[in-house]
N, C-alpha and C positions, 0 to 999 in steps of 0.2 A: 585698381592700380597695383602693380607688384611691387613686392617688397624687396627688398635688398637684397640679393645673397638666396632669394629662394629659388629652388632649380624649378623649372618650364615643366614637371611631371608635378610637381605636387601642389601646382595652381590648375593643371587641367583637373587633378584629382578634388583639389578643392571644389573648383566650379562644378563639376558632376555632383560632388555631394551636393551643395545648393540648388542645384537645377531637381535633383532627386526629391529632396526634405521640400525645398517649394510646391513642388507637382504633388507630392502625398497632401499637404496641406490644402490645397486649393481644391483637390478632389474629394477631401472632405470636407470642407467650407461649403462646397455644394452640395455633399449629399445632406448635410446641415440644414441648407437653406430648401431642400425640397424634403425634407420632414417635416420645418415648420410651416411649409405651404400647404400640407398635404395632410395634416397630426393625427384625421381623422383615418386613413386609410391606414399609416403606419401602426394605429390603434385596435383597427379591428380584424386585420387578417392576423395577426401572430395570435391575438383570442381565439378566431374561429379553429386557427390551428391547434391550438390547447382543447379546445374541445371537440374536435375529431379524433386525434390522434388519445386523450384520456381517455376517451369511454370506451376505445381499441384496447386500452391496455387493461382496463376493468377486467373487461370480456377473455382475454386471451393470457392472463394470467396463470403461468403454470411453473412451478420450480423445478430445478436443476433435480433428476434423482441420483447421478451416479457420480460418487464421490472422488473416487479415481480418476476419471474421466476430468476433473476439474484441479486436483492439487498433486496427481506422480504427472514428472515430466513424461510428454508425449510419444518424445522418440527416446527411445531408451531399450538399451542390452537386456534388461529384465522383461521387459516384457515378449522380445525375441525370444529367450529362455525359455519361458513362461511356454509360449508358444511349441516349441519342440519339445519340450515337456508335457504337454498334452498330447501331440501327436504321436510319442513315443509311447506314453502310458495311460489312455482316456478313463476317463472316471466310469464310465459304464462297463467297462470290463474289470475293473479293480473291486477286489471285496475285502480289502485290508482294514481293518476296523479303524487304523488310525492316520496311517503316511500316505492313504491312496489321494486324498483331497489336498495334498500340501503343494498340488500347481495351483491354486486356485481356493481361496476364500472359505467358497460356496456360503453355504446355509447351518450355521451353528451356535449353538448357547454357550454360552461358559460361567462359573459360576466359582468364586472365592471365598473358602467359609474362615474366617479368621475367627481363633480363638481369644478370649479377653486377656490383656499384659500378667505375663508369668503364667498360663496356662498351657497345657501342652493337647494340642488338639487331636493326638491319637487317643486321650481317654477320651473325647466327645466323641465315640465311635457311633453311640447309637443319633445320635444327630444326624451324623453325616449321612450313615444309611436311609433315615429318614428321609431326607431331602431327595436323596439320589432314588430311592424309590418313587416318592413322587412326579420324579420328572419322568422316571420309565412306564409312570402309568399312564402318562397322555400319550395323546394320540394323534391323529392328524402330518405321518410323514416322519417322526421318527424313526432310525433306523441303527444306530450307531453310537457307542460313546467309548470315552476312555478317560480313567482321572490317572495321571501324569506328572503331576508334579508337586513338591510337598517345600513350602516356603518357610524361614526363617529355622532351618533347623541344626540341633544341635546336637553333635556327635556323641559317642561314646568315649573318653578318655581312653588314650590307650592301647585303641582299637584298630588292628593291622585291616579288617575286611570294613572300614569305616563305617559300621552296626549305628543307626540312628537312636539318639536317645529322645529326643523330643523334638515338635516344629510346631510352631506357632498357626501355619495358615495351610490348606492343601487346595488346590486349583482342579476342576473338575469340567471337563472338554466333553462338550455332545453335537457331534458331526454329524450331518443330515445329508444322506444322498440322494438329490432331485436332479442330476443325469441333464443339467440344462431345459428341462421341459418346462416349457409357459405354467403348465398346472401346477406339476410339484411343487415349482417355482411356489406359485402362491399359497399352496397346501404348508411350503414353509415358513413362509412369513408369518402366515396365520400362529405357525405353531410357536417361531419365534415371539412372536405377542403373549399369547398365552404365557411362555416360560418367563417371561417377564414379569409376567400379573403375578405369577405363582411364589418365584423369588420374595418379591413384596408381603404375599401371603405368610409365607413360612418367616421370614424374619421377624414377625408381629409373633409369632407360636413360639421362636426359638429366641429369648432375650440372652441367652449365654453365646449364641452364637453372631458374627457379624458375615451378613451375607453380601457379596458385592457382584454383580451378574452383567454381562454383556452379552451381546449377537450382533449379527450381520448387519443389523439395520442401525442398532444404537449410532452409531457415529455419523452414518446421514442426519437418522431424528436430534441429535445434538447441535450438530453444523447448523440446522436449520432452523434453530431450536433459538440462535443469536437473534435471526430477525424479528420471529413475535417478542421478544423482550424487549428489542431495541425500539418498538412499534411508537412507544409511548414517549420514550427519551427523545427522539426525534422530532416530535412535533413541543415539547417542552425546549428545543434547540431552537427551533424554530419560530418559538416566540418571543424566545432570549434575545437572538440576532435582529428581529423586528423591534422590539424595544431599544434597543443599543441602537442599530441605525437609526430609528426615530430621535431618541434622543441629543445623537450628538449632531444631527443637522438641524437643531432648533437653536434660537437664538433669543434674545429680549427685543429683538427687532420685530414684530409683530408681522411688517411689510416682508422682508429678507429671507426668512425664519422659512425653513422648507422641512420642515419635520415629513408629512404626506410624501415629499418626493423619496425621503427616508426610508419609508413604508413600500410604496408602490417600489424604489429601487427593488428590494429584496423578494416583495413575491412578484416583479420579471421576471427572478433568477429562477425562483419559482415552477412558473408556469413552462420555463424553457424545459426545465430539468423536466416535468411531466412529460412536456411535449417528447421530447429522447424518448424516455421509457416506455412510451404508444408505441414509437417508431423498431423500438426494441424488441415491446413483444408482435407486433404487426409481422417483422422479420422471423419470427418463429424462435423470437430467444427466451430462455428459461432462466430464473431466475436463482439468484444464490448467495448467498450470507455477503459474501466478497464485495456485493454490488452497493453494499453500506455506506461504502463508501464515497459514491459519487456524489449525494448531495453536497456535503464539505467539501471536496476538489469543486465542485463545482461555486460553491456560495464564498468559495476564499477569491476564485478568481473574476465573479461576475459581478459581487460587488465593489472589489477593486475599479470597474471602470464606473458604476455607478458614484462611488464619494468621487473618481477622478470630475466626472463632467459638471457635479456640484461644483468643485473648486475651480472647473474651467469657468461656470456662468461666474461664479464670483471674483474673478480674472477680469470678466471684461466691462465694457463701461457702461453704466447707467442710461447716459442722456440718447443710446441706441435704440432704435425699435427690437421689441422682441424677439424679432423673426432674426437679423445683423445678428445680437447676442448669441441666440442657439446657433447659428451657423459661425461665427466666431469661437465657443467653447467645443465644439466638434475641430475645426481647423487645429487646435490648441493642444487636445486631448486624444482623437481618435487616433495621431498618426503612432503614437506609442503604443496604445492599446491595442491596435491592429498588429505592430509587430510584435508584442510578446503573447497575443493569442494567436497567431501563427506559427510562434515555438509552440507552444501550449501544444499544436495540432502537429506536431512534427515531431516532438516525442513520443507522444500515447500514440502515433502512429507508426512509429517505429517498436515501439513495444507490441503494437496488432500484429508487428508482421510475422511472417512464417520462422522467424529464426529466435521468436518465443518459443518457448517449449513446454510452458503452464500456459496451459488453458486457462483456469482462472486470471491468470494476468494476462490473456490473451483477449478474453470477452470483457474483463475489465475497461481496458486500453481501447476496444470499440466503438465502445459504451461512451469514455470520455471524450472521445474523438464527436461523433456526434452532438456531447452537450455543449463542447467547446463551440462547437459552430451555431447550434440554436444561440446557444447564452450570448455570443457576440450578433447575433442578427436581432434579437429580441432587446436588444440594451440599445441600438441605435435606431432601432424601430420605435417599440412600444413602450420605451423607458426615456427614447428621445421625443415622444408624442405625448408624454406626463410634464417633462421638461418645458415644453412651448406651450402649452395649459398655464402652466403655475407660472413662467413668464409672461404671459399675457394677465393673469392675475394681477401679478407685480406693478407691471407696467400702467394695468387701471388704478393700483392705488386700492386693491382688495386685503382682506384680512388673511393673512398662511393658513387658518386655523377654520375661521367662523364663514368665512367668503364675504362679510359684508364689505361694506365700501367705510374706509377710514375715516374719521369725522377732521376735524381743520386741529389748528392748534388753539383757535381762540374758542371751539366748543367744548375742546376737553380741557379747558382752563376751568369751566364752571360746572364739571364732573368732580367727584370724587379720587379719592388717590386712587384706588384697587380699580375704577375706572381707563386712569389714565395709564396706569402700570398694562391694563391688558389690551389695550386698542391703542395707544402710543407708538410709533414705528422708532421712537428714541433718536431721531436725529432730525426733530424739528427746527432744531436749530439752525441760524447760517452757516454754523461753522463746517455742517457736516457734508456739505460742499467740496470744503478745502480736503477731507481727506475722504478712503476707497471705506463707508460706511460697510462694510464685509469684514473689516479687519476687528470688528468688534467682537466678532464668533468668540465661544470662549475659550478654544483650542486653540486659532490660529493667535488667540491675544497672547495666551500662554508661551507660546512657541514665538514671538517676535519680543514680549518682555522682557521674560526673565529665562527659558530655555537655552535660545541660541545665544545668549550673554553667557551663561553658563558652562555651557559643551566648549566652546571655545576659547574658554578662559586659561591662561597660560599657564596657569597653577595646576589645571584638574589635568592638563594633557598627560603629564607623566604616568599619574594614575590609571588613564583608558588603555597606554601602551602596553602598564605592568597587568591589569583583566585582559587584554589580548593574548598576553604569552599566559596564563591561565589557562585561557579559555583554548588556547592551541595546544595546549600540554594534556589539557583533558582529552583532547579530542585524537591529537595522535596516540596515547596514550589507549582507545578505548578502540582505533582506527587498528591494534596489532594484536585485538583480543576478538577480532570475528570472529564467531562459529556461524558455520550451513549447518545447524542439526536441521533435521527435516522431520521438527515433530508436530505430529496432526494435531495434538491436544491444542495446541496454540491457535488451533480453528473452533476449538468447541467452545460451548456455553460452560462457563466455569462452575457452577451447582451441578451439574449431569452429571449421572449416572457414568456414562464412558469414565470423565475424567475422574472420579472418584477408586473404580475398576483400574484406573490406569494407573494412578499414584500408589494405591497399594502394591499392584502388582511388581512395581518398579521397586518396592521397598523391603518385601518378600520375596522376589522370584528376578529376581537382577545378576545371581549365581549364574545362569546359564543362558546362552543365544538363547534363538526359537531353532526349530528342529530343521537344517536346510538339507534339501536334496542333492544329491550326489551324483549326477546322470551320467554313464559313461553311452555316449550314444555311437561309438564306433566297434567291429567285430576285434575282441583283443585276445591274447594268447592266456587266458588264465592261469592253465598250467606250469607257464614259464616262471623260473624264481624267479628272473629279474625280474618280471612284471608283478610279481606280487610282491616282492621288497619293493618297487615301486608306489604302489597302493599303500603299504602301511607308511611309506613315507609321507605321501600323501595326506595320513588319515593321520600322522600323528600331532599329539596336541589336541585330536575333539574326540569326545566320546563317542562312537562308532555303534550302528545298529546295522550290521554289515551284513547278507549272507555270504558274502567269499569269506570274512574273519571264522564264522561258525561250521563251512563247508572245510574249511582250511583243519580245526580242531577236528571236525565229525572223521573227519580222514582220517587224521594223527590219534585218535582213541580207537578206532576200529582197527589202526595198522592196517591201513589199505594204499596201497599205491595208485599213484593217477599222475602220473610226467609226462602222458602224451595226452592229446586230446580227446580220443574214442574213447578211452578208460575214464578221461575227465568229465566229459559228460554224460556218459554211460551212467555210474556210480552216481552223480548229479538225479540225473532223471528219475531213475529207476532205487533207488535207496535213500537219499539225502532229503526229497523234497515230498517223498511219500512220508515220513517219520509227520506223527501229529504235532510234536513241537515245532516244524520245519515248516510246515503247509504254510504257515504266510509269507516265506517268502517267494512263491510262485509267482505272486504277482510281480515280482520286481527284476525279472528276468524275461526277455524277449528270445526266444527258440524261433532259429528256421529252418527248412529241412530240403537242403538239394538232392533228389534220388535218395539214398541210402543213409547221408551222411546230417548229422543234426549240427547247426550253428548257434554261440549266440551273439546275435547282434547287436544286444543293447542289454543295461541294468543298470541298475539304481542302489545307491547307497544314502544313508541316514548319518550326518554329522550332528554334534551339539559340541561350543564352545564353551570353554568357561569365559565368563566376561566379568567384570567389576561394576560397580556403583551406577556407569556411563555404558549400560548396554549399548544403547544406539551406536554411539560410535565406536563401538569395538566391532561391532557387525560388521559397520561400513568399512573396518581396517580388514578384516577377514575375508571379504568380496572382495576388495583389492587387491590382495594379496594372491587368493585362489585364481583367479581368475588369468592371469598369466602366467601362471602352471601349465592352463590348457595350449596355450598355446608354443612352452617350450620344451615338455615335458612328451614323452610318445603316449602317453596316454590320452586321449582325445575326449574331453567331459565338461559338462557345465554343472555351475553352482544355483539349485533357488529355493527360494520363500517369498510368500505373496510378501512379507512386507520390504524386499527388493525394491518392488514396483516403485512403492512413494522415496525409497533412499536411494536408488542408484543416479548419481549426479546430479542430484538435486540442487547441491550445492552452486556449481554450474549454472542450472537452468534458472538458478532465481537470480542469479547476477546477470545472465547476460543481456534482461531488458535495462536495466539501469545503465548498463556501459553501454548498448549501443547508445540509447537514450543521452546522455552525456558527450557521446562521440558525435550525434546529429545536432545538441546544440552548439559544441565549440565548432564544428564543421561552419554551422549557421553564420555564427557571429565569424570568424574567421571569414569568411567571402564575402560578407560585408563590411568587414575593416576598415576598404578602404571608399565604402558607397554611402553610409548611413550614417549624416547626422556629422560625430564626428571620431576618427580611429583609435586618438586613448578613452573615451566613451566608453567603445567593445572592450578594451583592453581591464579598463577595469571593473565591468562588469564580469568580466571573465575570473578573473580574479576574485569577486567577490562572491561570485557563485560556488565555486571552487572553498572558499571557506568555511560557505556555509553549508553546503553540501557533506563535506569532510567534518563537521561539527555536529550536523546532525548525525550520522555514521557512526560517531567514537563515540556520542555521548549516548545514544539509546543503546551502543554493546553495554558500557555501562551500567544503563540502565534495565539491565539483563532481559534486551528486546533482539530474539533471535531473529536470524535472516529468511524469514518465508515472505510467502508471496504477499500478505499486506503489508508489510516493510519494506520490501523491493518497491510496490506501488506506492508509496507516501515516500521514500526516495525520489522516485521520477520527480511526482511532486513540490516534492523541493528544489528541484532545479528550477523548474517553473515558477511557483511563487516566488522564490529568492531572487530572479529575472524580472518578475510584476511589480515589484514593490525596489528595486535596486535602481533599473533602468532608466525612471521619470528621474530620479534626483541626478545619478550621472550625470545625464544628457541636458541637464537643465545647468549644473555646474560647470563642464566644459565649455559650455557654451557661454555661460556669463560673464559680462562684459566691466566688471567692477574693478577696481583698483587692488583688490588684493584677493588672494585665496579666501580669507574669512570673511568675506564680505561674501564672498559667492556664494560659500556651503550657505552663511545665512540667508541666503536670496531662495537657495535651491530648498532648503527646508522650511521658509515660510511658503514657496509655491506648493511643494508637495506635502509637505510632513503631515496635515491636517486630514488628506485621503488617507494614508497610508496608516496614519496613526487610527483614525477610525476604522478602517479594514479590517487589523491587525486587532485592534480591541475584539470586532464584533467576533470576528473567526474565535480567538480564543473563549471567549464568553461562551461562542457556542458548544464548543468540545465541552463544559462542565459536565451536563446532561451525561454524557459517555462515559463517565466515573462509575454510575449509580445502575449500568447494566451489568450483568453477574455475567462476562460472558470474556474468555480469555484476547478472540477478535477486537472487539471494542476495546479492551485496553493496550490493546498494540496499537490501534487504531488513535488511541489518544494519546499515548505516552509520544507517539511520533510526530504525529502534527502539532501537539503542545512545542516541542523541541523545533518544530520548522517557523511553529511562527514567532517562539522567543527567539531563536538564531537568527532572523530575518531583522527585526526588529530592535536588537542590539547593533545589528550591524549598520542599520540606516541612519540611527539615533544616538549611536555611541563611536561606533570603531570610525565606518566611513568618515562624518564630523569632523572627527581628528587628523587623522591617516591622512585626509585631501588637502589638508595644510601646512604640510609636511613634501608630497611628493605632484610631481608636475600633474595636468598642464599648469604653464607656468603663466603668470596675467600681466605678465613686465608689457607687452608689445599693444596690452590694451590701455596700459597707464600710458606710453608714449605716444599714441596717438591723442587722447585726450589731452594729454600736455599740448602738440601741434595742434590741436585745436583753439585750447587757452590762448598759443603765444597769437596765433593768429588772427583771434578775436581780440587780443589788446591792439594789434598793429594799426587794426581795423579804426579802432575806438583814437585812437593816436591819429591816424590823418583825418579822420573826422574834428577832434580839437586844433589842429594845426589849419584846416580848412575853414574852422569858423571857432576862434577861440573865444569868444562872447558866451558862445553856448557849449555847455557841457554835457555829452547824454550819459544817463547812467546804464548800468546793465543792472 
């Protein structure tokens, strides 16, 4: 019947919703009822599929080698650079002892000797020699060094030519030229290991000295270095979360009491997550620290539907056969779980796509995508074929625990207590008839006695409002102190070697950039002033290793003239680059020669900035800067240094899975507005995602959790989970049909709070484990999903509570029909006594 005053568009909108929300239910009420027809099939093919697709992934096990390749964005200017930098000056024609390899990495040791507090490490002279002797004595691909740089030092007072008076640390650089060949390649690495072992060696010999050593490889072997640590903590997670599930689906109900479903829930989630990773490496994927994290995205969202469909069998009514029951709790539960593991797959799929630019968040995002789909077919399969088992248990009248068959009440009258305490199903009684013997759980008792009496209480509301603006003040607050640094340590194993190398160096040698290249790759007028007041414009502000600045002097000392070009490169050629102090700059000068006449087409210049405390991002302000020089300046040149690669826009590239990500769920819920369920539903779950999302964000800047790629990815995630766990209460409150807003949140948090709240527990319990690995991954790793599932959690059990009693939907028009119903049933009752006033019925 339509209602008064409601326009003809928003009854046809209504009836679609119902015809929609009906049709989803009924199609899972049947695939309900042909799981429990069928329990054994649904049982053994997602098995056989675990053990095909595991023993694939045993076999085909092989890790990620190239580090780049996984954490600098894909497409990126630097590595363009990078590129015509090489083409301009290849490593195999360069014999520069130092700047020739600064396109590229390569193959090199390095080595920090810090002196002990208040020591000045130019008297440890013979140390140092020592060391550096030993490294020139191996062998194996050696070819080059240079020591470079002198840390924490302290001037001369006074002193016009800035004469060093002492330095605490000196940094010592051995560049290995292997020209790209497969062998030298390996002839390096080898040699790289060695310098390794050797470092170790001499700092056991040298106790006055502190040695701290890096290479090429350290920072793979460290990345890689989180998963054997984390090996141990994960399956200790993993037992945590199975006892916590276990535990809170048990009951004193002997009968009711599904601890096993508990159990078998989680290793589903399990067996699904194996199942992925066959299919993973099956596809020829390599594995990588990053991928840590799929089992938790995965076991936050799989056992979500697991406590759901608990709470659904304990929804629906006893005196039904088993097979009604599961297909009843499936109707009840799957249609939600369906749609928010649909976002689920709509996110991490819009993070796989091409307009990711980390590859690690790229294979990440695959990877989820795939468990997303096992985990939901595996949970209505072989998690719904455990389900119709321990229903049918039930249903006999078997023991949760022991499988016997329940003895009467008048045999365990003539047992013992401890007898009657552990075979009792506790509602022998008649009375346990009259009410839903489920209500006894000790969570859901919790939460219907003294909980939702609580949250709701007119006193504590002011209190939730003033922790909301709190908890908003925090989070905008931490929302306006983002940083993109793009720093790799925040991947490494926190004991390693790198990070230890890295922290010194940052604390010693933070004074100056790294040495960036200066490429002018266009034929330019050298001779011209303007072009070389040009250049020093260009160059001023960095220390300069120039040959034009020293061609420029060798002139002005010799008193020679050079204003045209023939005399400039004449002079050049023939005088300036034969001198033995001059000879390395040959290589940084491209000569071509038309007929008679010589050109140069290209050269390279050496900057170094000074930088503060915050090298990193002074860099990234100097790339910035430089960079659109080239293009409005007549000089035609690019700026690099390998660690370009991992900073140039990085910042960028790790935001923009999370915003598309975010833009594909309000997209989502927006076009269903007006189709699912019901449209202030969407609306405030939009909302509430939106809070929590902005909460986790401010509060991990806070919690000095920078923006790389496992913070981007446990963002996504929190869109998601905040969805899992938000969605069932909404959609259950809007929709109920009670006399007032508090009565509904109560209705909507005894229906769900008991999954959610078990979820929520197990998820967190299991991050603990994640503390106890020394590994800087793992604790981004935990500080952030700590933060997603307390923010999720406050919001379902504190803010929401309050907040939805407070603003619409409003339940005026379901107290008015019930009244028309009331008056209607009296009228009823009225010509029934006026019909036969003798007898009177009661209602």
């Amino acid at each position: 019947m339509r209602r008064p005053g409601a326009p003809a568009s928003w009854i046809w909108w209504r009836m679609l919703r119902q015809v929609l929300r009906r049709g989803l239910q009924s199609f899972c009420h049947r695939l309900g009822l042909c799981v429990s027809r069928h329990p054994v099939f649904f049982l053994t093919v997602p098995a056989v599929l675990t053990i095909t697709f595991g023993l694939s992934a045993l076999n085909r096990f092989q890790p990620e080698g190239d580090l780049e390749r996984l954490v600098a964005p894909s497409h990126s200017l630097a590595k363009i650079e990078r590129s015509l930098a090489s083409s301009l000056f290849p490593l195999d024609e360069s014999k520069s002892q130092l700047y020739s390899d600064l396109h590229t990495p390569g193959r090199y040791g390095r080595v920090i000797l810090l002196s002990p507090p208040g020591d000045n490490i130019l008297l440890q002279a013979e140390g140092i020699l020592q060391t550096h002797r030993a490294v020139l004595e191996m062998k194996d691909g050696r070819n080059s060094f240079i020591g470079h740089q002198l840390g924490g030092v302290v001037e001369v007072p006074n002193s016009k030519d800035q004469r060093v008076k002492s330095a605490r640390a000196i940094q010592i650089t051995y560049y290995l030229q292997t020209y790209g060949s497969a062998t030298q390649d390996l002839i390096g690495e080898k040699w790289e290991n060695e310098f390794c072992k050797l470092m170790k060696k001499l700092q056991e010999e040298h106790q006055d000295l502190q040695l701290y050593s890096l290479a090429s490889f350290s920072l793979w072997r460290d990345f890689h270095k989180t998963s054997i640590l984390a090996r141990s903590k994960v399956l200790v997670s993993l037992v945590l979360i199975l006892t916590t599930a276990t535990l809170s689906s048990s009951m004193k109900d002997c009968l009711r009491s599904k601890p096993f479903l508990g159990l078998l829930g989680v290793l589903t989630v399990c067996i699904s997550i194996i199942t992925a990773a066959g299919i993973f490496f099956i596809t020829d994927g390599k594995y990588n620290s990053t991928l840590l994290g799929i089992p938790f995205f995965a076991m936050g969202h799989g056992t979500k539907g697991v406590f759901e469909l608990l709470s659904g069998w304990r929804r629906t009514r006893e005196n039904l056969p088993f097979k009604d029951r599961v297909a009843d709790a499936y109707s009840d539960v799957m249609v939600t779980y369906t749609m928010t593991s649909s976002l689920y797959f709509i996110t991490f799929g819009m993070g796989a796509s091409p307009f990711t630019n980390i590859e690690a968040v790229k294979v990440f995002c695959q990877n989820m995508c795939v468990s997303i789909l096992l985990n939901y077919f595996y949970i209505f399969s072989f998690f719904g074929s455990c389900l119709v088992f321990a229903g049918q248990l039930e249903q006999n009248r078997y023991h949760s625990i022991f499988c016997c068959k329940i003895p009467s009440a008048e045999y365990l009258d003539r047992k013992p207590v401890w007898f009657q305490t552990v075979m009792s199903d506790g509602h022998q009684q008649t009375s346990h008839h009259e009410t839903n013997p489920y209500q006894h759980h000790f969570i859901q008792h919790f939460l219907r006695e003294h909980y939702n009496e609580w949250i709701t209480n007119i006193y504590v509301k002011p209190f939730v409002v003033i922790l909301y603006l709190i908890y908003a003040s925090f989070s905008f607050m931490g929302c306006l102190q983002i940083s993109d640094r793009a720093n790799i340590i925040n991947l490494l194993a926190s004991d390693s070697p790198s990070v230890s190398y890295a922290m010194v160096q940052q604390k010693y040698f933070s004074n100056y950039s790294p040495v960036i290249g200066f490429y002018i790759y266009e034929p330019l007028e050298y001779w011209n002033s303007s072009v070389q007041e040009d250049l020093r414009r260009l160059c001023s502000g960095f220390t300069a290793v120039s040959w034009v600045e020293q061609y420029y002097q060798f002139l002005k000392v010799s008193n020679i003239s050079a204003n045209n070009k023939s005399d400039f490169i004449s002079v050049l050629q023939s005088s300036f680059l034969k001198k033995p102090e001059f000879q390395h700059f040959r290589n940084d000068i491209i000569f071509s020669k038309a007929g008679d006449e010589n050109n140069i087409i290209a050269s390279r210049l050496y900057l170094v900035a000074r930088t503060s405390r915050d090298k990193q991002k002074e860099v990234i302000e100097v790339l910035e800067k430089l960079r659109p020089l080239s293009l409005s300046k007549s000089i035609r040149f690019i700026v690099f240094n390998p660690s370009f690669v991992f900073m140039d826009h990085y910042g960028l590239s790790v935001t923009v899975p999370v915003l598309i990500a975010g833009f594909g769920v309000l997209l989502v819920l927006i076009l269903t507005f007006f189709l699912v369920i019901h449209p202030l539903g969407n609306f405030w779950l939009i909302l509430s995602v939106t809070s929590i999302e902005l909460g986790v964000l401010g509060l991990m800047t806070l919690w000095n959790v920078d923006m790389d790629c496992i913070s981007i990815l446990c963002l996504i995630y929190t869109l998601n989970f905040a969805i899992d766990h938000c969605a069932p209460l909404l959609y259950t409150f809007v929709l109920a049909t009670e006399h007032t807003r508090t009565q509904c949140i109560k209705s909507s948090l005894q229906e769900h709070g008991t999954a959610i709240l078990q979820n929520v527990t197990s998820f967190l319990i299991g991050l603990v484990p994640l503390l106890f690995v020394p590994s800087n991954l793992t604790f981004t790793l935990f500080k952030c999903l700590l933060l997603t599932g307390g923010c999720t959690l406050l919001h379902c059990f504190v803010i929401l509570p309050v907040f939805l009693t407070f603003f619409p939907p409003s339940k005026k028009h379901h107290k008015k029909k019930k009244r028309a119903k009331r008056k209607e049933r009296e009228e009823i009752e009225c010509i029934e006594i006026q019909e036969n006033p003798d007898h009177v019925t009661t209602v």
